[in-house]
C-alpha positions as CSV (number, residue, x, y, z in Angstrom):
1,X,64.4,118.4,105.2
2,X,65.7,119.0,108.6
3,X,69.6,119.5,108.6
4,X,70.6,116.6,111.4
5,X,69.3,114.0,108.7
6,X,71.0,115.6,105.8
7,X,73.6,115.6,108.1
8,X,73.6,112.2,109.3
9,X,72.7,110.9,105.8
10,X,75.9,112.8,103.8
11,X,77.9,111.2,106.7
12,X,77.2,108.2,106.2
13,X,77.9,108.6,102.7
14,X,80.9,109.8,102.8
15,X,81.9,107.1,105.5
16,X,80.8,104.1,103.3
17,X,82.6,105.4,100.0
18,X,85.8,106.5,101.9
19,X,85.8,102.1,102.9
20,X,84.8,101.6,99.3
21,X,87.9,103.7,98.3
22,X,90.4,102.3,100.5
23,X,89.2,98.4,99.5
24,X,89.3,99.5,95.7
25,X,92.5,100.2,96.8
26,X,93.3,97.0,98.6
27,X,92.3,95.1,95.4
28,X,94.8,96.9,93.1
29,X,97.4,96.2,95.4
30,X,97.4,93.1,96.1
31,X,94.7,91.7,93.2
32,X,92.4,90.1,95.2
33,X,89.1,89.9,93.8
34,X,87.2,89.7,97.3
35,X,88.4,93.6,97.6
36,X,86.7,94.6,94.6
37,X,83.8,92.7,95.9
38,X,83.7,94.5,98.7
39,X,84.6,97.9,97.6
40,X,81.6,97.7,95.5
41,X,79.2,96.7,98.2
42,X,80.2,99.8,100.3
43,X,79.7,101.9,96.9
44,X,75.7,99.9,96.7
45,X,75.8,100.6,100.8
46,X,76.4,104.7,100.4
47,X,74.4,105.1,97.4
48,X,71.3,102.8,99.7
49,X,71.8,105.6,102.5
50,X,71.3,108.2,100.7
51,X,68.7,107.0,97.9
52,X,65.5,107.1,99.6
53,X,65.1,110.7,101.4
54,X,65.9,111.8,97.6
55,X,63.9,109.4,96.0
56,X,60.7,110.2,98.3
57,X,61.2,114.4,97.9
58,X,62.3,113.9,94.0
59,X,60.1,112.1,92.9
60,X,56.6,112.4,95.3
61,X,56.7,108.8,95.8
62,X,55.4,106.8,99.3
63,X,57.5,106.4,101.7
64,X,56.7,102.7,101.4
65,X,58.0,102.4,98.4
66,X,60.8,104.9,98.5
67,X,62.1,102.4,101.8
68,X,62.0,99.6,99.8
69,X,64.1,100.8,96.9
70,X,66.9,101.8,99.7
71,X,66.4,98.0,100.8
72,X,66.9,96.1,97.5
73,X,70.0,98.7,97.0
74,X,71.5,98.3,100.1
75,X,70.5,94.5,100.5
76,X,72.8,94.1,97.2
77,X,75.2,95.8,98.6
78,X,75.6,93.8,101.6
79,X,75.6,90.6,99.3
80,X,78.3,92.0,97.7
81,X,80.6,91.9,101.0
82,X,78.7,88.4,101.7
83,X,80.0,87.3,98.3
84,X,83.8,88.4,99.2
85,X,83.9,86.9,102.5
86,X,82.9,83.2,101.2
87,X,84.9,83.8,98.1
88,X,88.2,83.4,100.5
């Protein structure tokens, strides 16, 4: 794998689970469930990023099908923050 998309990839994780941190954080301050909501979307989000480049080298899959596992993931992830913005 060529190093600017690990690179680009382990940013992008880091980025979505340092927002998933600091709303985890939001929630047990202030107890509001749309927080958690969100916290976990970001976590789905980074996890999305990351999960088919490993998925298609791990395990030989298609490409096809490794893109569409990092699309259900991050989809739910993104209903996740849908969730916690029509919660409020």
């Amino acid at each position: 794998m060529e190093v600017s998309f690990l690179l680009s990839k382990g940013i992008t994780l880091v980025l979505s689970l340092v927002v998933a941190y600091l709303a985890y954080h939001g929630y047990r301050r202030s107890g509001q469930k749309p927080m958690l909501y969100v916290s976990g979307g970001f976590v789905f989000i980074g996890v999305g990023a990351i999960c088919e480049g490993l998925i298609y080298q791990v395990f030989g899959t298609t490409i096809a099908s490794a893109a569409l596992v990092q699309g259900i993931i991050v989809s739910s992830g993104m209903v996740l923050v849908l969730l916690s913005l029509w919660k409020q």
